[in-house]
C-alpha positions as a printed Julia matrix, in Angstrom:
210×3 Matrix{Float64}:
  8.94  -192.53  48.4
 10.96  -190.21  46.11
 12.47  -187.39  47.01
 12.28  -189.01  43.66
 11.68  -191.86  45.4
 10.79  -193.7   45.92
  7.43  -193.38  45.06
  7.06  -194.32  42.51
 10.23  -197.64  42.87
  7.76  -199.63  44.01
  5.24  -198.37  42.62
  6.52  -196.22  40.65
  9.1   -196.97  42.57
  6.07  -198.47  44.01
  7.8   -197.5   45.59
  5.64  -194.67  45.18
  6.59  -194.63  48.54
  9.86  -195.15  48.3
 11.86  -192.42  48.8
 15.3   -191.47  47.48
 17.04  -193.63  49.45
 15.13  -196.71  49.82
 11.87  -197.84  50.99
 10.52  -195.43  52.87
  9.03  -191.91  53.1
 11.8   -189.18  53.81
 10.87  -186.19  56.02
  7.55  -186.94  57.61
  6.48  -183.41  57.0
  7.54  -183.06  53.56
  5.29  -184.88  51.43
  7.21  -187.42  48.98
  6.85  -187.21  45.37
  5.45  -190.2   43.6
  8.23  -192.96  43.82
 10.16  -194.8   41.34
  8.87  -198.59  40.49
  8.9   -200.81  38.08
  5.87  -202.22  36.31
  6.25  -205.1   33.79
  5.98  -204.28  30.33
  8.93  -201.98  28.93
  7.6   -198.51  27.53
  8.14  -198.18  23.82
 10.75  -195.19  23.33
 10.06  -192.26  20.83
 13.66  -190.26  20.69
 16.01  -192.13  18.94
 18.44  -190.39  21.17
 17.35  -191.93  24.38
 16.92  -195.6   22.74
 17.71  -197.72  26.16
 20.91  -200.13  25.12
 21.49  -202.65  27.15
 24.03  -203.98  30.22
 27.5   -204.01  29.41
 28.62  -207.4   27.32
 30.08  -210.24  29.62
 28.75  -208.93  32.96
 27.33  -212.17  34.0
 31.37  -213.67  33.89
 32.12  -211.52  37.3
 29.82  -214.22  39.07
 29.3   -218.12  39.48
 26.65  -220.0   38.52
 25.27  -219.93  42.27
 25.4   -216.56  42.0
 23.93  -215.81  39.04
 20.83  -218.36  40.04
 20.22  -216.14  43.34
 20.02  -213.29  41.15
 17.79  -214.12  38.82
 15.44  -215.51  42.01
 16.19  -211.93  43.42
 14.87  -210.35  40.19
 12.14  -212.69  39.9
 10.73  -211.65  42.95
 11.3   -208.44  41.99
  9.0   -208.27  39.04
  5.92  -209.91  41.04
  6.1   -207.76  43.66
  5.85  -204.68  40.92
  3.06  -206.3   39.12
  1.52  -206.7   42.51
  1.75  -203.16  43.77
  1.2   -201.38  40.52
 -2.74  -202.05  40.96
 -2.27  -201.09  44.54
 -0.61  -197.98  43.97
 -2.85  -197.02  41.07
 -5.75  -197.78  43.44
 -4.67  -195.83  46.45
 -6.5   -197.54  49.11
 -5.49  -198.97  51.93
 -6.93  -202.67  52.49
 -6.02  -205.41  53.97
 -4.85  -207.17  51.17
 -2.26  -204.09  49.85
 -0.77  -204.87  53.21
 -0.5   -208.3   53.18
  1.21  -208.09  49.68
  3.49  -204.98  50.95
  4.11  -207.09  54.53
  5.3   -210.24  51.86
  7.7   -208.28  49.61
  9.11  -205.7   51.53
 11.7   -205.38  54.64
 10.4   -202.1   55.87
  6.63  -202.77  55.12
  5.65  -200.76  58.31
  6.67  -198.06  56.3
  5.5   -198.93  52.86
  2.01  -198.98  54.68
  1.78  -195.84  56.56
  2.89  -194.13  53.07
  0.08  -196.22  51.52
 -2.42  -194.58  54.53
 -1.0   -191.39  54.67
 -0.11  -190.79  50.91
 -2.33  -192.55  48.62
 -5.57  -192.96  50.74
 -5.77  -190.02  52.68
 -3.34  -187.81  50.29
 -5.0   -188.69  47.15
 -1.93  -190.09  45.54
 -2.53  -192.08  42.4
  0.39  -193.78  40.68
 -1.6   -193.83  37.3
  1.4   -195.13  34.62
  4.41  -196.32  36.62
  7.61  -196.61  34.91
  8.88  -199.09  32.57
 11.73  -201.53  33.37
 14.26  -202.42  30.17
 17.09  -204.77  31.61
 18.74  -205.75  34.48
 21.94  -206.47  35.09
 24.01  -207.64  39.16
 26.15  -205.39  40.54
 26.76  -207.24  43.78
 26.14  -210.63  45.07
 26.78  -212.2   48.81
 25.55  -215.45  49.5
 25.71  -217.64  52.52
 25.48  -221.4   52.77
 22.07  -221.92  54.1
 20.72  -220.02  51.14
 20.14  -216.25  52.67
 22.14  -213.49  51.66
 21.61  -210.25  49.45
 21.57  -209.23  45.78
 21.53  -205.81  44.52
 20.95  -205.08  40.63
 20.64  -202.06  38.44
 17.33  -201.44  36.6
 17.48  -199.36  33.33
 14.14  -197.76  34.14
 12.14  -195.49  31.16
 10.27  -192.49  33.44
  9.14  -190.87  29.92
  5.58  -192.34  30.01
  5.03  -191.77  33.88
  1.55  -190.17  34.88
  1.22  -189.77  38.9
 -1.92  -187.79  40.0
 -2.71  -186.33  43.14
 -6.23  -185.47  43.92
 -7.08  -186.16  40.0
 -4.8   -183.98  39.25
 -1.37  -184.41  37.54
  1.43  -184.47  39.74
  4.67  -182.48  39.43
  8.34  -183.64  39.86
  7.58  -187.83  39.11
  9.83  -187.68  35.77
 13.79  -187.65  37.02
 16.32  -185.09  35.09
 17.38  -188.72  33.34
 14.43  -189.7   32.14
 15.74  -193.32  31.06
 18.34  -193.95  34.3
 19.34  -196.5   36.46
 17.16  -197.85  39.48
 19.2   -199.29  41.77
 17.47  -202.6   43.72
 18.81  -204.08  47.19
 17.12  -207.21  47.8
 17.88  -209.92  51.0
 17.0   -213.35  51.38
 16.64  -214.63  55.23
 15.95  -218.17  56.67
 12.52  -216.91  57.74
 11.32  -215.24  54.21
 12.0   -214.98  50.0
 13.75  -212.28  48.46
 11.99  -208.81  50.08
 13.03  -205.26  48.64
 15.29  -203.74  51.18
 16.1   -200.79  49.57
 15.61  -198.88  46.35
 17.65  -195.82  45.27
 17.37  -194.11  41.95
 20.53  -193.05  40.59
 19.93  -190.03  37.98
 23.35  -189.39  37.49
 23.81  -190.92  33.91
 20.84  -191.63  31.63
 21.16  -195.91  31.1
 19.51  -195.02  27.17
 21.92  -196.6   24.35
């Protein structure tokens, strides 16, 4: 789920699995590398170079209330379904209940679950230390009337302390050339289900560090 995926978004990205575009595995016959995720406790930075900062000052004032209330939900949801997946991803077995928790939180969970299968359990992917979320902040919200619509929000994400293993061994490529950079986080609300992730792309252009 990375090309940096993606693998580790969800996961690491839990998205162990992700890939660089979103939630899913890229080329079928290129193996993804471990994907970008979130997990819930921030990492504590070493290099007072790459101290993370924080959003920009005022950002909530582009948005109403209503708006700002759907994204926080959207985030919300967010940060269960990382503490959710971080055990499964660390576990890398494919059970019943990993795919009732992927089938809950994510839009392409058909996906998410053959990367699980293919990946993790047969693939000996382990997603041993995901990466550590610092702040959030919206960059776009549409809502309808009825309550569906989508949010998508940028994730200052710390990769520093990330340890993905692959047959018990330590695996290459899971740290992005930013090492503290922005995770970018589509989520959609519809009349049949809660906030899922749609899509997850890491950015790595700019490092998000103060």
């Amino acid at each position: 789920m990375m090309q940096f995926r993606t693998l580790i978004a969800a996961s690491l990205l839990t998205v162990a699995m992700l890939s660089t575009a979103g939630c899913g595995a890229g080329d079928p016959k290129e193996e993804p590398t471990p994907s970008p995720s979130s997990s819930s406790s921030p990492s504590t930075p070493s290099d007072p170079s790459t101290q993370p900062g924080g959003p920009p000052v005022g950002w909530e004032d582009n948005y109403t209330a209503d708006e700002i209330s759907a994204y926080e939900a959207a985030v919300a949801r967010w940060k269960r379904y990382n503490e959710l997946t971080d055990p499964i991803y660390k576990a890398g077995k494919d059970t019943e209940k990993a795919r009732d928790v992927i089938r809950e939180y994510e839009i392409q969970w058909q996906r998410a679950v053959n990367d699980l299968a293919r990946y993790y359990d047969a693939g000996g992917l382990r997603n041993e230390v995901p990466p550590a979320p610092l702040w959030t902040q919206a960059t776009s919200v549409a809502m309808n009337s009825d309550g569906t619509g989508t949010v998508v929000f940028e994730q200052c994400t710390d990769y520093r302390n990330v340890v993905v293993t692959k047959n018990g061994k330590p695996a290459d490529g899971v740290v992005p050339e930013h090492p503290v950079t922005p995770l970018s986080v589509h989520m959609v609300k519809a009349k049949d289900h809660d906030w899922k992730v749609a899509e997850l792309k890491l950015e790595d252009k700019t490092s998000c560090a103060g």
